[in-house]
C-alpha positions, 0 to 999 in steps of 0.5 A, a space after each residue: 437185228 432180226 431178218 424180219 427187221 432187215 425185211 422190212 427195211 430193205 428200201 431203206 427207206 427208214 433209219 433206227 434212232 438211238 433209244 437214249 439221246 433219240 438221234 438218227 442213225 445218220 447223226 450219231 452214227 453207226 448203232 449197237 443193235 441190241 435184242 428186241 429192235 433197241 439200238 444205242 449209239 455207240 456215244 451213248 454206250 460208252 458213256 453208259 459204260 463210263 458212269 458205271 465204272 465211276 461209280 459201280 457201288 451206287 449202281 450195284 446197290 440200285 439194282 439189288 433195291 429194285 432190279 425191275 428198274 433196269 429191265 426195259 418193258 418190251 410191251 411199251 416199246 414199238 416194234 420199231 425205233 425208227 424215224 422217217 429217212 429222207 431220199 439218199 440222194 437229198 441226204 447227201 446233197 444237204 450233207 454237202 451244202 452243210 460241209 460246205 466251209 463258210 467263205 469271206 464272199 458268203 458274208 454279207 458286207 455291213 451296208 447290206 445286213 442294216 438294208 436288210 434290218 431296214 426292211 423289218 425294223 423301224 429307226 433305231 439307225 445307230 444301233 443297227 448300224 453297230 450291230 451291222 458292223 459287229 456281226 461283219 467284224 466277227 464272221 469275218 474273224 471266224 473265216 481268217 482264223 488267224 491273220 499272221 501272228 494277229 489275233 482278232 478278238 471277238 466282238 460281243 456285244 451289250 445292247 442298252 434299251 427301253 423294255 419294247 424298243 426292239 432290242 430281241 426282234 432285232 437279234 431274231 431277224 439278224 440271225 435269220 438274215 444271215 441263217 446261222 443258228 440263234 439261242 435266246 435265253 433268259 438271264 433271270 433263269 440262271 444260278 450258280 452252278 449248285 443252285 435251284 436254276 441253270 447253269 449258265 452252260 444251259 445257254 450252249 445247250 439251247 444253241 446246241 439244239 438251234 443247231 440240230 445238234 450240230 457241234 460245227 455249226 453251233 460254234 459259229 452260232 449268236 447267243 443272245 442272253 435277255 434281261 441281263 441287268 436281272 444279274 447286277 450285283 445286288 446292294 446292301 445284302 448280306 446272303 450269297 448273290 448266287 443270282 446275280 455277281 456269281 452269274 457274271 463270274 460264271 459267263 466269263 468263260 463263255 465270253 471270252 472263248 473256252 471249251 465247255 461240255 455240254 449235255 446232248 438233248 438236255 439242260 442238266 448233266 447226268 451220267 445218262 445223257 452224253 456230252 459233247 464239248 463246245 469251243 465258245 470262240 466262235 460264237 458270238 454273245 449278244 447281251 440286252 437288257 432295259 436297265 431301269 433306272 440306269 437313268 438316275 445313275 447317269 443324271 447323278 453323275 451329269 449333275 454333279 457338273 451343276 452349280 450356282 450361276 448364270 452357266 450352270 446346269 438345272 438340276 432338271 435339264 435331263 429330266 426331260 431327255 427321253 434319250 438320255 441312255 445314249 450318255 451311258 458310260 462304263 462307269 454308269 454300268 459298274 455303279 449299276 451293279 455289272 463288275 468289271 470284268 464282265 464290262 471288258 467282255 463286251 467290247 462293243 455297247 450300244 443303245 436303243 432309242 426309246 419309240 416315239 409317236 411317229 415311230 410307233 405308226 411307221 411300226 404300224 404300217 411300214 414293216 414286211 411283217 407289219 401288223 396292219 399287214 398281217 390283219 388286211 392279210 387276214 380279212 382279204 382270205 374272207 374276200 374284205 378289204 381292211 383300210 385304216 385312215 391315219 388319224 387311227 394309226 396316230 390314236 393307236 399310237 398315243 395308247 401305246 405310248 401311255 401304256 409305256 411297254 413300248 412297241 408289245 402295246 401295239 398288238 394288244 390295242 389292235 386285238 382289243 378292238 378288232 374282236 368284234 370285226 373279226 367276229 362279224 365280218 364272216 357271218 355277213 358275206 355283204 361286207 367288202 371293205 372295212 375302214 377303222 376310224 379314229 372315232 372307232 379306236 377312241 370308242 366315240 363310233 363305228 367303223 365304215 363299212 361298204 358293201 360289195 354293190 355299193 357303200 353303206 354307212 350302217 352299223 353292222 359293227 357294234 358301237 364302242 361307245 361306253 
């Protein structure tokens, strides 16, 4: 590095970044300063140096075909790689608190995470409490590595549920609650390795970079893997299920705990990219999905019980059980297509209710984050007070159920009809509160609107009526 450059960083007040893999100085360690103010860390020339020995003919023969390839262009780089560093003393006490070792007293006892998921998360009881259970079970595993000559196994979880019943959103405020990292990937993405797609190693990636890189703290991170009935085993084919059994075979060493190398800032492995190995033991996989038409799988095997008589079973007794996924057996699941040792892998499996009417408008209403909350929030910065009579939330409610995309409706209808008022209601400073109405959502009127010196039935919104 050059004097100018000691000069202008004698307050330390930057720290070089690696120019491969783009983490600090104070991640990947100390830098290999090289000329024109390009620093590599020493991973990353090492595995540099390591490609190259591999395979020094495929190299030789790039750079005789293009030599310009290997030359940086030093015009288009700063005059400085650098990122903005923090105070030493903030850095140090943040280096501390993550050093600090995760303690049986820093995890939360089952009763405190699901009041926790009260908070956020309407009904769905069984399941939470499950999910409360298990992640208690788990971290505490992580804690007392080993109990004698008793090893705890882990506790991954299958979570079973209509599309919109919660099954992401629960995760998402679990991790949050309990502030460790969280990956969210989606199933449908992953091939066998060698095929157009991800490799089911691009899921510790994600979790690697949910945790700043941090090896330690990824591996006691929660991965949550969406749509897994998209990897069922697919029936009456005769190409190679690349995207589907394969997928299950490959997860099963993520699952039960194995090391795995895992590319740094990146998805695919290259020679170019460095790799660091994660130990999956510790982490805890939770896989949802909404398995449709499992439903029809269960009601077969339930109706097999039927016969001819005055104690037999109708044929359509279960036709009516909107909750009929909370019979789900084992065997249901294989017949779905999930094989064996995948099942076996996924020790705890539980379900979610699909939403009612009265829960959709608790959903409404009752949540920290609830979306009627978010709305008055918003009206209440112009100075307007947002109200909505509870024949409205019940009419919300029922178009949300007739769309059948189970609480991801409620956003949509409430953005349909909230364009106008959030249109006009800063343009006319008059305006102190709103209500909406059920003739407003049913588009049989307005919604009333009082002014600031009094109430006013005007229609200073548009009519809905069609």
């Amino acid at each position: 590095m050059s004097e100018e450059h000691h000069d202008n960083n004698k307050d330390g007040q930057y720290e070089d970044i690696c120019y491969i893999c783009r983490r600090p100085e104070s991640k990947a360690g100390k830098m290999i300063r090289m000329p024109n103010h390009i620093c590599i860390c020493q991973d990353c020339m090492q595995k540099t140096f390591d490609a190259i020995n591999q395979n020094p003919g495929s190299y030789m023969e790039m750079l005789n075909m293009n030599p310009a390839m290997f030359n940086f262009q030093m015009n288009d780089i700063p005059d400085r790689q650098k990122v903005k560093q923090k105070p030493q003393e903030e850095k140090e006490k943040k280096k501390e608190q993550e050093e600090k070792p995760l303690t049986l007293k820093d995890i939360p006892a089952p009763h405190r995470i699901k009041a926790e998921l009260d908070e956020f998360i309407i009904g769905q009881d069984h399941a939470k409490k499950v999910v409360s259970v298990a992640v208690y079970n788990h971290y505490k595993r992580v804690v007392e590595d080993a109990m004698d000559d008793i090893e705890i196994e882990k506790s991954n979880m299958l979570m079973i549920g209509p599309t919109g019943s919660g099954k992401t959103y629960l995760v998402r405020t679990l991790a949050r609650l309990l502030n460790v990292p969280l990956a969210i990937t989606d199933a449908t993405s992953l091939t066998e390795a060698g095929y157009i797609g991800d490799d089911v190693e691009s899921v510790l990636s994600k979790l690697l970079a949910a945790a700043d890189n941090d090896v330690e703290k990824a591996q006691r991170g929660i991965v949550f893997i969406d749509e897994i009935d998209k990897i069922a085993k697919k029936r009456n084919t005769n190409s190679r299920d690349v995207s589907g059994e394969s997928v299950q075979q490959g997860l099963l060493k993520l699952l039960e705990g194995s090391e795995v190398e895992v590319p740094v800032g990146a998805t695919s492995k290259n020679a170019m990219v460095p790799m660091v190995t994660i130990n999956t033991r510790n982490i805890l996989f939770i896989c949802g999905g909404a398995f449709p038409e499992l439903e029809n799988v269960i009601k077969a095997r339930l109706n097999k019980k039927s016969s001819i008589g005055f104690e037999a079973d109708l044929k359509d007794k279960y036709d009516r059980d909107s909750n009929i996924l909370r019979q789900v057996t084992l065997d249901d699941l294989r017949e779905f297509g999930m094989i064996p040792e995948f099942l076996g892998r996924l020790p705890v499996i539980f379900t979610l209710d699909g939403l009612t009417k009265e829960m959709l408008v608790k959903i409404l209403k009752e949540p920290k984050n609830a979306i009627l909350k978010q709305y008055q929030k918003l009206l209440a910065l112009d100075g307007v007070d947002l109200v909505f009579d509870e024949d409205a939330l019940e009419a919300i409610a029922q178009k949300a159920l007739e769309k059948r995309t189970g609480a991801r409706a409620l956003r949509s209808i409430i953005e349909e009809f909230m364009l106008d008022i959030m249109y006009e209601i800063p343009r006319d400073e008059t305006i102190g509160r709103v209500t909406i109405t059920r003739d407003y959502i049913e588009k049989k009127g307005v919604p009333r609107i009082e002014l600031r010196t009094g109430t006013s039935l005007r229609p200073a919104i548009p009519d809905k009526k069609e």
